[in-house]
C-alpha positions in Angstrom: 0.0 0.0 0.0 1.0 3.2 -1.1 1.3 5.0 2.7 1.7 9.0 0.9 -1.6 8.8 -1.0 -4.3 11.4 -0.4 -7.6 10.9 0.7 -8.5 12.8 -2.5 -6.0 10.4 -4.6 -8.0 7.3 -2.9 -11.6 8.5 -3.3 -10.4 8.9 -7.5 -9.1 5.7 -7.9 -12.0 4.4 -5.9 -14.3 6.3 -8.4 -11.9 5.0 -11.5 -12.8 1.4 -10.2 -16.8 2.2 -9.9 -16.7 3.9 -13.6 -14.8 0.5 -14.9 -17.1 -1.3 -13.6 -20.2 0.0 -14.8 -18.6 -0.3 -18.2 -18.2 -3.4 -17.7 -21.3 -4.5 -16.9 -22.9 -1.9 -19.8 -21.3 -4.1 -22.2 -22.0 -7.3 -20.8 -25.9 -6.5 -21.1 -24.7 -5.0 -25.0 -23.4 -8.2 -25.6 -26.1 -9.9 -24.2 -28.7 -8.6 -26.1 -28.1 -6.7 -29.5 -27.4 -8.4 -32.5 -27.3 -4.9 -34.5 -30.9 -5.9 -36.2 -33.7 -3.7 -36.1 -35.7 -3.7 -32.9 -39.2 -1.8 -32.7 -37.6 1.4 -31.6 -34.4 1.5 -33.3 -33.4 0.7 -36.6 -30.5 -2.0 -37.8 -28.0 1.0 -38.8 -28.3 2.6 -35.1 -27.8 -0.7 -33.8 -24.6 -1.4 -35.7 -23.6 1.7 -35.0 -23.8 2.2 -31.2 -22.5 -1.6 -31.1 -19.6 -0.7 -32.9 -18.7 2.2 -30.4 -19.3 -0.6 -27.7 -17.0 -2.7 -28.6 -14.3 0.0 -29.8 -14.3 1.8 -26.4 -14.4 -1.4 -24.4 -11.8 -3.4 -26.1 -9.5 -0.1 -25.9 -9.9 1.2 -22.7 -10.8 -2.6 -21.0 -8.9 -5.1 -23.3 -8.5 -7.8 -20.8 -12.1 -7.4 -19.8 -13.3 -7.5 -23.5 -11.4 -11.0 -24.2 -12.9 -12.4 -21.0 -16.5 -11.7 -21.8 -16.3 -14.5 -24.6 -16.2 -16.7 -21.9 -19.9 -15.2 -20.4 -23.4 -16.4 -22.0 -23.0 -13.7 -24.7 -24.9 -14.2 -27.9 -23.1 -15.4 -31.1 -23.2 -12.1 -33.0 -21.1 -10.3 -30.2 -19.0 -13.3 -29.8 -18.0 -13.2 -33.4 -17.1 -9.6 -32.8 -15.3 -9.8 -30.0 -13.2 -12.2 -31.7 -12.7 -10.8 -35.0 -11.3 -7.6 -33.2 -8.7 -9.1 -30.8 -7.3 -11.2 -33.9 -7.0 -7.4 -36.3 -5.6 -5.6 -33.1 -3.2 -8.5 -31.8 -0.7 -6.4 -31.8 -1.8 -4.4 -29.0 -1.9 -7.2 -27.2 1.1 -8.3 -24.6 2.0 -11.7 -24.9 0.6 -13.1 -21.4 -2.8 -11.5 -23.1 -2.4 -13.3 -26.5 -2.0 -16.5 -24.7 -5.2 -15.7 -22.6 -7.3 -14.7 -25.5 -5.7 -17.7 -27.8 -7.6 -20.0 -25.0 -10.7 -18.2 -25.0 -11.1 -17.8 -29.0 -10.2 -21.5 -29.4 -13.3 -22.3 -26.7 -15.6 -19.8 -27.9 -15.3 -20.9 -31.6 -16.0 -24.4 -30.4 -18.9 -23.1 -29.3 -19.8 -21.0 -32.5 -22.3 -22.8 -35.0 -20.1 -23.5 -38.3 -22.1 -21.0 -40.6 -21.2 -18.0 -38.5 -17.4 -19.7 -37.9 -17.1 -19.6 -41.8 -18.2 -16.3 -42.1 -15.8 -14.4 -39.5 -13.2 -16.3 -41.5 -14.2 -15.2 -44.4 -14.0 -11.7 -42.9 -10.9 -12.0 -41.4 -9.3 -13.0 -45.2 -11.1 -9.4 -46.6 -9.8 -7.9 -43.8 -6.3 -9.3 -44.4 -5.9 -10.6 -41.3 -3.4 -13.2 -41.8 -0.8 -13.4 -39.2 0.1 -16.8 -37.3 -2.0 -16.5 -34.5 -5.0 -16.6 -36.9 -3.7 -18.9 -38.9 -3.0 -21.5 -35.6 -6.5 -20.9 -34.6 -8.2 -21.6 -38.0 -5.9 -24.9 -38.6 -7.0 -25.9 -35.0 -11.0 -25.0 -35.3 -10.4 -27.0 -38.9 -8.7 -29.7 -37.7 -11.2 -30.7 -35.3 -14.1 -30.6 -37.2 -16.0 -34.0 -37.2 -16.3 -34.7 -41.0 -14.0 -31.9 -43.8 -16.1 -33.7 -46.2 -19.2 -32.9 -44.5 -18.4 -29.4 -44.5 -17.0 -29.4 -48.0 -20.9 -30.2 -48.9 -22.1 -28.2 -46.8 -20.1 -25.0 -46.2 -18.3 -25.5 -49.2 -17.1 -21.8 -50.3 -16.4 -21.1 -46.4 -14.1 -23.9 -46.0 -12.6 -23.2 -49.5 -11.8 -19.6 -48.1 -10.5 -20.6 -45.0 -8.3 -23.0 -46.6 -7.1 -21.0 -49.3 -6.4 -17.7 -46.8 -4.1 -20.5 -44.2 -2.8 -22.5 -47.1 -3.9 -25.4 -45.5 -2.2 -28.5 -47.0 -4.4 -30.6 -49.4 -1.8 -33.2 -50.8 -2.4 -35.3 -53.5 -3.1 -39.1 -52.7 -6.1 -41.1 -51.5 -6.1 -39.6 -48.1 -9.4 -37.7 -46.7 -8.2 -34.3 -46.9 -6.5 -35.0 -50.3 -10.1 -35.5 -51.7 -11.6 -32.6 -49.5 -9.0 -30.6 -51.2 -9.6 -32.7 -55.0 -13.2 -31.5 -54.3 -13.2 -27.8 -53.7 -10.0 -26.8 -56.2 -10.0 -29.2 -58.5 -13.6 -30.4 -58.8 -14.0 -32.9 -62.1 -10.8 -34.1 -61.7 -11.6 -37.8 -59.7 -13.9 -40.1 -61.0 -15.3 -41.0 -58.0 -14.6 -40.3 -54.6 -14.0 -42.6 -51.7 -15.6 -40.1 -49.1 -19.4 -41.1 -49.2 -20.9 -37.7 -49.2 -18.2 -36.3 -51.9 -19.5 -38.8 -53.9 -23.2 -38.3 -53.4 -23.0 -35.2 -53.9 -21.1 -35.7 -57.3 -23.8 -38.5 -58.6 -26.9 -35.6 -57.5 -26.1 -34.1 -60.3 -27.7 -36.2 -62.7 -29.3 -39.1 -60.3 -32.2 -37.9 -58.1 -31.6 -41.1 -55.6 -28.2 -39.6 -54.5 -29.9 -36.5 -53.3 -31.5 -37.5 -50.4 -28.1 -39.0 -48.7 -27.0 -35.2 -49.2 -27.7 -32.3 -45.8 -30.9 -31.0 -46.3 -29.6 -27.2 -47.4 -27.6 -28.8 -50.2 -30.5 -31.5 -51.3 -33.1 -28.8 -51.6 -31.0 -27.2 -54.2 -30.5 -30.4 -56.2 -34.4 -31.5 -55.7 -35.3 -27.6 -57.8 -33.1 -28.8 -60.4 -34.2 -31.7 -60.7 -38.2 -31.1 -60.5 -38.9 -33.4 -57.7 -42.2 -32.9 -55.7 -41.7 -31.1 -52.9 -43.6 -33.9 -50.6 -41.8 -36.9 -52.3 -38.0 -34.8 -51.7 -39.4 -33.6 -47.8 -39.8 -37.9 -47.1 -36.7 -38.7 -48.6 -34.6 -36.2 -46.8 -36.4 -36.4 -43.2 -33.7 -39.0 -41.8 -30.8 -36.1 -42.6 -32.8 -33.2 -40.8 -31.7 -31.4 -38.1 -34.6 -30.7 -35.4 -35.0 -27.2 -36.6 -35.0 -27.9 -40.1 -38.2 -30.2 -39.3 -39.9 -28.0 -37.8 -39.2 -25.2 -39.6 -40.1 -27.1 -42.9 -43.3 -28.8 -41.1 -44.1 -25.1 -40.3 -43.7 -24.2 -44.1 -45.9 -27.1 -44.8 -48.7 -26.3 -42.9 -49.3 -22.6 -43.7 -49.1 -23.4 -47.5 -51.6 -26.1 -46.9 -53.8 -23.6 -44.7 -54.8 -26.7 -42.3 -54.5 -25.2 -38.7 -53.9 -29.2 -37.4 -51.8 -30.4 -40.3 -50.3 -34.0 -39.6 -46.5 -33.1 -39.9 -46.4 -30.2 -37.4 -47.0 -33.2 -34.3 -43.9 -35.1 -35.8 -41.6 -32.9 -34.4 -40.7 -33.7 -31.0 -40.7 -30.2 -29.3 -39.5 -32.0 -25.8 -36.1 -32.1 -26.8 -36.0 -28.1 -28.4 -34.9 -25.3 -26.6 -37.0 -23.2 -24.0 -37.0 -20.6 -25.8 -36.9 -22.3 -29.2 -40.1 -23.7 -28.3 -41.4 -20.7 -27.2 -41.2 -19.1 -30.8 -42.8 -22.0 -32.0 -45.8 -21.7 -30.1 -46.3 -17.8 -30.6 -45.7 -18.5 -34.7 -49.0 -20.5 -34.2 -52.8 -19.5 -34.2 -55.1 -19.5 -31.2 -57.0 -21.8 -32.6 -53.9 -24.2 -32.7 -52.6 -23.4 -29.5 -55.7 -24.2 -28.0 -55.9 -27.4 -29.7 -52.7 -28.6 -28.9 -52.8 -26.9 -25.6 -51.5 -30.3 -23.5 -48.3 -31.3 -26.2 -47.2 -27.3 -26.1 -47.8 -26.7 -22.3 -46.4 -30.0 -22.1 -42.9 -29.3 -23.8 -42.5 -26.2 -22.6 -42.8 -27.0 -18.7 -40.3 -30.1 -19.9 -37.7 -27.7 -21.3 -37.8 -25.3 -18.4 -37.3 -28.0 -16.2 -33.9 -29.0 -17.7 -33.2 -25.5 -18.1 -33.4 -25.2 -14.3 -31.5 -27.9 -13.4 -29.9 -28.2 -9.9 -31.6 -24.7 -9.5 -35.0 -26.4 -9.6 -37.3 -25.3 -6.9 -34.6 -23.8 -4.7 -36.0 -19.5 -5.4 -39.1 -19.8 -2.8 -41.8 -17.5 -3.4 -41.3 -15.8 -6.8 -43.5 -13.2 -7.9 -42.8 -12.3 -12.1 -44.1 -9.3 -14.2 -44.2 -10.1 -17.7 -44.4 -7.7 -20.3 -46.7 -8.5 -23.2 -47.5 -5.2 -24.5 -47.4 -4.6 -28.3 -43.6 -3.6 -28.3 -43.1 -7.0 -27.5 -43.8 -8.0 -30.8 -40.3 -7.3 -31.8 -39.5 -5.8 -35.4 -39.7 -7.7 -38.8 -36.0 -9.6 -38.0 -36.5 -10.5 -34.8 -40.3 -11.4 -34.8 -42.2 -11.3 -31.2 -38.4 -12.3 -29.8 -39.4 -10.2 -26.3 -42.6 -11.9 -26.2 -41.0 -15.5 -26.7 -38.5 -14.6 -24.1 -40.8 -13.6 -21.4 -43.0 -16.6 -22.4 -40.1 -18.7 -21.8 -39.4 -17.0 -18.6 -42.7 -17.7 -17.3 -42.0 -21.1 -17.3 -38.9 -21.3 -16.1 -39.5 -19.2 -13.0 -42.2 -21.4 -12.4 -39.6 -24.8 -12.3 -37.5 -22.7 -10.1 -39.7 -21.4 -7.7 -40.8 -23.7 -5.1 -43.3 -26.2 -5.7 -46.9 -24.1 -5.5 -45.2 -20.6 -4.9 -45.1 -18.4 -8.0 -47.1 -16.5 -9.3 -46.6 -14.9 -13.3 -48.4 -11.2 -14.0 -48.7 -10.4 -17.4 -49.0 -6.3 -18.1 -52.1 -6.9 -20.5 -53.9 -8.9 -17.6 -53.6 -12.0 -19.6 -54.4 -15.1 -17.8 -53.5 -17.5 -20.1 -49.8 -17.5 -21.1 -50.5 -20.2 -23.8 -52.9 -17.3 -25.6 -50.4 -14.4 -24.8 -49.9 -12.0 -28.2 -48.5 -8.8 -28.2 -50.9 -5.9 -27.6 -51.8 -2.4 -25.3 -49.6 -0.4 -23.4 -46.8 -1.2 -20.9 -48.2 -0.7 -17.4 -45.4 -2.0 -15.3 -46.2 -0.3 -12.1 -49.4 -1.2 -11.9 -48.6 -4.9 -12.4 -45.3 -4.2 -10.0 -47.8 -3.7 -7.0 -49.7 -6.0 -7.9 -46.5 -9.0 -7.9 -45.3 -6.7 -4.3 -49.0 -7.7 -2.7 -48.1 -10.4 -0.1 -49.2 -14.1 -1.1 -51.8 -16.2 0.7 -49.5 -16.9 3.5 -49.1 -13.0 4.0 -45.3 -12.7 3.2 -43.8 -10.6 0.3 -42.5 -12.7 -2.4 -38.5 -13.6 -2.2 -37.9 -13.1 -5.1 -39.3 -10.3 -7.5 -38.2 -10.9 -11.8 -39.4 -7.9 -14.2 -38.9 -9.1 -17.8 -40.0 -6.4 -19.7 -38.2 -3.9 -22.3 -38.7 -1.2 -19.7 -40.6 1.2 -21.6 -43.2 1.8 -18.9 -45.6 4.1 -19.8 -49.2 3.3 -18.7 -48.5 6.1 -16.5 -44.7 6.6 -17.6 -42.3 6.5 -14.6 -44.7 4.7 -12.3 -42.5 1.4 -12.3 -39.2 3.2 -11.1 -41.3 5.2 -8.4 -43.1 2.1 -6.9 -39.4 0.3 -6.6 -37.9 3.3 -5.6 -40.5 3.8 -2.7 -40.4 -0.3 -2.2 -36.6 -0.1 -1.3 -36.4 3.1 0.5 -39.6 2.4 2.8 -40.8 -0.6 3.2 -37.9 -3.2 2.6 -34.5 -1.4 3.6 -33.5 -5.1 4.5 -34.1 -6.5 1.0 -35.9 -9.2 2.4 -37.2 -9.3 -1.4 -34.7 -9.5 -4.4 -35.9 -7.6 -7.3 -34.4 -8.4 -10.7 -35.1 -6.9 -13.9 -34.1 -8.9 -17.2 -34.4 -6.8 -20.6 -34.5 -8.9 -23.8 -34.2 -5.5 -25.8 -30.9 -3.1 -26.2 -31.3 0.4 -26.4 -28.9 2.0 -29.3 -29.2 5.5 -28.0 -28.2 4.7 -24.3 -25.6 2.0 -25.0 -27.2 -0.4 -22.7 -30.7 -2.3 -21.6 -33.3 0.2 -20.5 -33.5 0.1 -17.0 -36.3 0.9 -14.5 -34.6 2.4 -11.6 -31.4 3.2 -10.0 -31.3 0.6 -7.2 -32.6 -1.7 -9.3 -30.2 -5.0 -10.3 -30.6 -5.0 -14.3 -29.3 -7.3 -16.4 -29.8 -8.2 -20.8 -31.1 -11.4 -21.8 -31.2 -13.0 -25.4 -32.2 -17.0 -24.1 -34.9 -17.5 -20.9 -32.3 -20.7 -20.4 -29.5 -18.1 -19.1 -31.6 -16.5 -17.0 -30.2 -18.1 -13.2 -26.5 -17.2 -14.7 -28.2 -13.8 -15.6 -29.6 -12.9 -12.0 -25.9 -14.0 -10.8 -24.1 -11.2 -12.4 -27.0 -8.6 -12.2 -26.5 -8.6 -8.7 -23.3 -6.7 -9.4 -25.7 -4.1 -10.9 -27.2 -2.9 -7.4 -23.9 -1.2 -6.3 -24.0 -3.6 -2.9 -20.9 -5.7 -4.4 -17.3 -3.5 -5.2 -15.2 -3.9 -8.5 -13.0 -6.3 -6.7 -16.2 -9.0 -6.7 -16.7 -8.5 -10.4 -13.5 -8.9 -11.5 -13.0 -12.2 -9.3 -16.3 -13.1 -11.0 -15.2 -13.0 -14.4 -12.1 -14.4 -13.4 -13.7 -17.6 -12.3 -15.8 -17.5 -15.2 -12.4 -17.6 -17.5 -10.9 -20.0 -15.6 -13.8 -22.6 -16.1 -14.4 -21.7 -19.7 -11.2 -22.6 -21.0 -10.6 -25.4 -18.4 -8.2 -24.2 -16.1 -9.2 -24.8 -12.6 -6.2 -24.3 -11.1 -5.2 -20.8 -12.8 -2.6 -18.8 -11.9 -2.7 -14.9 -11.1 -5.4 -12.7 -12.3 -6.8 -13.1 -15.9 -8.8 -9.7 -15.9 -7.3 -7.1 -14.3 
């Protein structure tokens, strides 16, 4: 300790520390939530716009923070970002923080779906970004890859690109990768190829049985050109879909066919989707069909949010949830009634976490039906805020108070922030009652989620399945936890991402 600083030289770094922090946790939600797509208040270029000054000012001022957040439940998007930018800017970078951010690119890109993999390699070769830290990474995301044939199909100009920008090594010879390379730069060349899927996919050219043993993305292609009926290709190819690709085709199916119940929307076995996956799916259907299938979408969804819950499963007591359904939760035209889903979602998930019996789900419209939910009518959060605050049948407040909402509260405007404000100050000063708010919506002209008030914990969310991680570091968001906490925090988180239990020294600071 430095015994000849100043009161007034403490109380500035102690501010410098506060200020980090917030930043910090501003870009967290930022990477949480915005994907730089159009939202219902903001359009895609402002989104892209204040996300790019995000990520500039953060990876600048905070570099060692910026790598570490590809280790928290960030969405893709961001996480392609983030990553992109520390491989241009490398040499910033000291060399204990290239090996750091080495570690946590290689797990994050594990992590990545290939499509959006290919594409930041892609950018990274038009960005000329070639030097041998980029080029280890590629050859090691490459060289683990389950099936270079598969992806040759598949994702064939991405993996061209990639190869060609590393000059990855296709010899010549019989060997796998000698016929992955044989396919993509010298296609024509082999007869046949031993690789089952090359080889399908050179026979679908000119023999319509080859093109169902081809992924479905690819085999649609091939079925247009060669005139196959769309239901006679959709049979063929079913063994080869992914989950999503079912249901969204089975979705396809039935609004062409205009048959609210038709047979091949129940063949997809929505138990095994996502929480929040699901909860799309059931808001992309009518009322009529909701209604109808009321026990196998209930059903699914309750299943889902109790894996999503986990070991957390019935261990929140009494939880009390607002959940907004006003009309701005219908989203905008790319990101179609995503708030909605995501409170939906929510719903069901606090109610696996709560204890058995004890919660109790508010939506602003007055809904009491959260199968039937749509997005309509204004935001009145404080009304439905004292309502969830009214002690339960027992007569105890709840434990545990969750707001998922976009914030803009308006039915009167400001009420929300009032009510908590007068909640905290008044009549719990203990906190006997945790009060979270969860925003599945960025704000481009504040840089961050839309919070409700000051002493409230606030956090983004993109999936309802992150939501008990989400509560975890909002917490750091109520000002009752220093800098110090955070930064251990995201230490721990870092250490566990990339495997190191046992990790030496600070990774953040």
């Amino acid at each position: 300790m430095n015994t000849t600083e100043s009161p007034a030289d403490r109380v500035t770094c102690r501010v410098a520390d506060l200020v980090a922090a917030e930043d910090v946790l501003l870009f967290v939600n930022a990477a949480i939530t915005a994907t730089g797509q159009r939202e219902f208040r903001s359009g895609a270029a402002d989104q892209q716009l204040s996300l790019d000054f995000l990520h500039t000012y953060v990876r600048v001022n905070y570099r060692r923070v910026y790598a570490a957040s590809l280790a928290l439940d960030i969405n893709h998007h961001n996480a392609a970002l983030i990553v992109r930018r520390l491989l241009e800017t490398a040499g910033e970078a000291s060399p204990e923080e290239r090996r750091t951010e080495g570690r946590l690119i290689a797990a994050r890109l594990a992590l990545l779906p290939p499509p959006r993999v290919y594409r930041l390699f892609g950018e990274l070769r038009r960005a000329g970004v070639n030097n041998r830290r980029t080029r280890a990474i590629m050859r090691d995301w490459l060289a683990a890859r389950p099936d270079l044939g598969h992806d040759a199909v598949k994702y064939r100009a991405g993996l061209k690109t990639a190869a060609r920008h590393i000059h990855l090594p296709c010899p010549e010879g019989a060997a796998p990768l000698a016929e992955v390379g044989a396919f993509l730069f010298r296609p024509g060349r082999l007869p046949r190829y031993e690789h089952g899927l090359l080889d399908a996919w050179r026979r679908a050219h000119y023999e319509q049985g080859a093109v169902a043993e081809l992924p479905f993305t690819v085999a649609e292609g091939f079925a247009a050109k060669h005139g196959m009926k769309r239901e006679v290709f959709l049979k063929r190819a079913a063994p080869r879909m992914t989950r999503l690709e079912r249901l969204r085709t089975q979705e396809q199916r039935a609004a062409a066919e205009r048959r609210p119940n038709a047979p091949a929307a129940a063949q997809v076995d929505l138990t095994v989707m996502p929480l929040t996956r699901i909860a799309l799916y059931v808001l992309s259907l009518g009322f009529e069909q909701r209604s109808e299938r009321r026990a196998e979408l209930t059903g699914a969804l309750r299943a889902a949010a109790r894996r999503a819950a986990g070991s957390h499963a019935g261990s929140w007591g009494r939880v009390h949830a607002v959940l907004d359904d006003s009309f701005s939760s219908s989203g905008s035209g790319q990101k179609r009634r995503r708030p909605l889903a995501v409170a939906l979602a929510c719903h069901h998930l606090l109610e696996a976490l709560a204890a058995p019996g004890a919660y109790r789900g508010l939506w602003t419209s007055g809904a009491g039906d959260a199968l039937l939910v749509r997005p309509w009518g204004p935001t009145p959060l404080g009304m439905r805020i004292l309502d969830a605050l009214e002690p339960g049948p027992s007569g105890a407040a709840p434990d545990r108070l969750v707001i998922v909402s976009d914030g803009w509260d308006n039915a009167p405007a400001g009420l929300a922030g009032e009510v908590l404000r007068v909640w905290r100050r008044r009549l719990d000063p203990e906190r006997r009652t945790a009060v979270v708010h969860v925003n599945p919506v960025y704000d481009a002209e504040g840089f961050d989620v839309r919070r409700l008030a000051a002493g409230v914990a606030t956090a983004g969310i993109r999936d309802a399945e992150d939501l008990p991680a989400l509560v975890e570091i909002a917490r750091f968001a109520e000002g009752r936890t220093g800098p110090a906490e955070l930064y251990a925090y995201l230490d721990r988180r870092v250490a566990r991402f990339t495997g190191e239990a046992e990790a030496e020294g600070a990774v953040v600071r």
